[in-house]
C-alpha positions as CSV (number, residue, x, y, z in Angstrom):
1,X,43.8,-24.7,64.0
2,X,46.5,-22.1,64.1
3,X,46.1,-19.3,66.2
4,X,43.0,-20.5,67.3
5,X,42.7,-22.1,71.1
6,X,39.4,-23.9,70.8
7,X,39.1,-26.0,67.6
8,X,36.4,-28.3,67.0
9,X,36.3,-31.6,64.8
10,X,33.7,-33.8,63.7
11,X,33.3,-37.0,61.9
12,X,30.5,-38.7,60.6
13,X,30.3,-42.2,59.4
14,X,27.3,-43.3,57.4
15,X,26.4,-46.9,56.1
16,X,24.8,-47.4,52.6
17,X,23.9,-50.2,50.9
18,X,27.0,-49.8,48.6
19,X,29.3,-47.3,50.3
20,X,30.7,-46.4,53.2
21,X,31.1,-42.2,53.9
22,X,33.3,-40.4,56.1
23,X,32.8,-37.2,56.7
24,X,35.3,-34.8,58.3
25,X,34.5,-31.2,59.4
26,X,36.4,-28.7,61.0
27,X,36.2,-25.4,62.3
28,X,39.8,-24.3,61.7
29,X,41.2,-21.7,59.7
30,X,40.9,-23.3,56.2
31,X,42.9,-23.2,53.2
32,X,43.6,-20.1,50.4
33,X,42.2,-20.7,46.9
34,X,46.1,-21.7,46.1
35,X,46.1,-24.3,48.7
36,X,42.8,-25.5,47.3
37,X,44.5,-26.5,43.7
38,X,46.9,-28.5,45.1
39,X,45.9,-29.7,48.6
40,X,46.8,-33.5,47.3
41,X,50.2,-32.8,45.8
42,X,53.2,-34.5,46.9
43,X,55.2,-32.3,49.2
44,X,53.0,-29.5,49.4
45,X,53.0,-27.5,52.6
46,X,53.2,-24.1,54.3
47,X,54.9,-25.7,57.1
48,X,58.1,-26.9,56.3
49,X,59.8,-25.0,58.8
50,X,57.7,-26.9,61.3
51,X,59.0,-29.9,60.2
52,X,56.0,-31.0,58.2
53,X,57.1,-32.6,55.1
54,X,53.4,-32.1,53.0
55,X,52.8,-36.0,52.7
56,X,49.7,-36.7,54.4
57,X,47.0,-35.5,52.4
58,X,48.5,-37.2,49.5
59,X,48.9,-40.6,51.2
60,X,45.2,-40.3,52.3
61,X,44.4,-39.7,48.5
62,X,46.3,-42.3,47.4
63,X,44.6,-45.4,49.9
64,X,41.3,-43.9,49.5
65,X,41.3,-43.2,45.5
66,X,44.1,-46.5,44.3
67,X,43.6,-48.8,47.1
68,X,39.8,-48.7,48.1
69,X,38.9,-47.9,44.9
70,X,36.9,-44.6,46.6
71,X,36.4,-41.3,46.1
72,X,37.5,-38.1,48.3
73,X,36.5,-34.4,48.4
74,X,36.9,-31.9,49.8
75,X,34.9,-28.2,50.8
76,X,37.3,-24.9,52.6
77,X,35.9,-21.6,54.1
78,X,38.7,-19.5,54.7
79,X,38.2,-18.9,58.4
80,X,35.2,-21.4,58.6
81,X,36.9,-24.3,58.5
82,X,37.7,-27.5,56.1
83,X,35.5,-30.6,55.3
84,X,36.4,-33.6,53.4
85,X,33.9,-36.1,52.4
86,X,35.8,-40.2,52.0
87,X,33.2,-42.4,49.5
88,X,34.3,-46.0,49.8
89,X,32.7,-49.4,48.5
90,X,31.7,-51.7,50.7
91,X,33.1,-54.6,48.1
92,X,35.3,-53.8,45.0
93,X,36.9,-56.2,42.5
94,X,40.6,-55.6,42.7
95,X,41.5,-56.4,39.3
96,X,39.9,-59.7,38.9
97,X,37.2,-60.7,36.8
98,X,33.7,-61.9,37.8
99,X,34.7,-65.6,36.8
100,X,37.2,-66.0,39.0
């Protein structure tokens, strides 16, 4: 929400037979077509100076895709706003075989 006063943020959570979805909208500035290639890289950041160290985006990918076993994407307008969209299974088989 830089340089804007008023920022808006929604999230959804919908409940399917299977999955669980999460969406998150907002209405900030959102991201270049630079930051869109590598929005989940390690270290990446515009802030640095701000003391932001450009981990959180990758952690997020990293729970939701390794240790949920889920999916994330995500949509940017520049100056309309981000929106990610978390798809996560109600049960998964962490490495175990039916059998067991």
């Amino acid at each position: 929400f830089e340089d804007i006063n008023n920022g808006e943020i929604e999230i959804i959570i919908s409940d399917y037979e299977k999955d669980i979805i999460i969406q998150y909208i907002d209405s900030g500035i959102g991201c270049t077509e630079d930051d869109k290639n590598k929005i989940f890289d390690p270290f990446y950041t515009k802030k640095r100076a701000s003391g932001h160290i450009g981990l959180g985006l990758t952690i997020l990918h990293n729970i939701v895709t390794h240790k949920l076993k889920g999916e994330i994407s995500f949509k940017s307008y520049k100056n309309r706003g981000l929106g990610f969209k978390i798809k996560i299974p109600k049960i998964f088989n962490e490495g175990k075989s039916e059998n067991n």
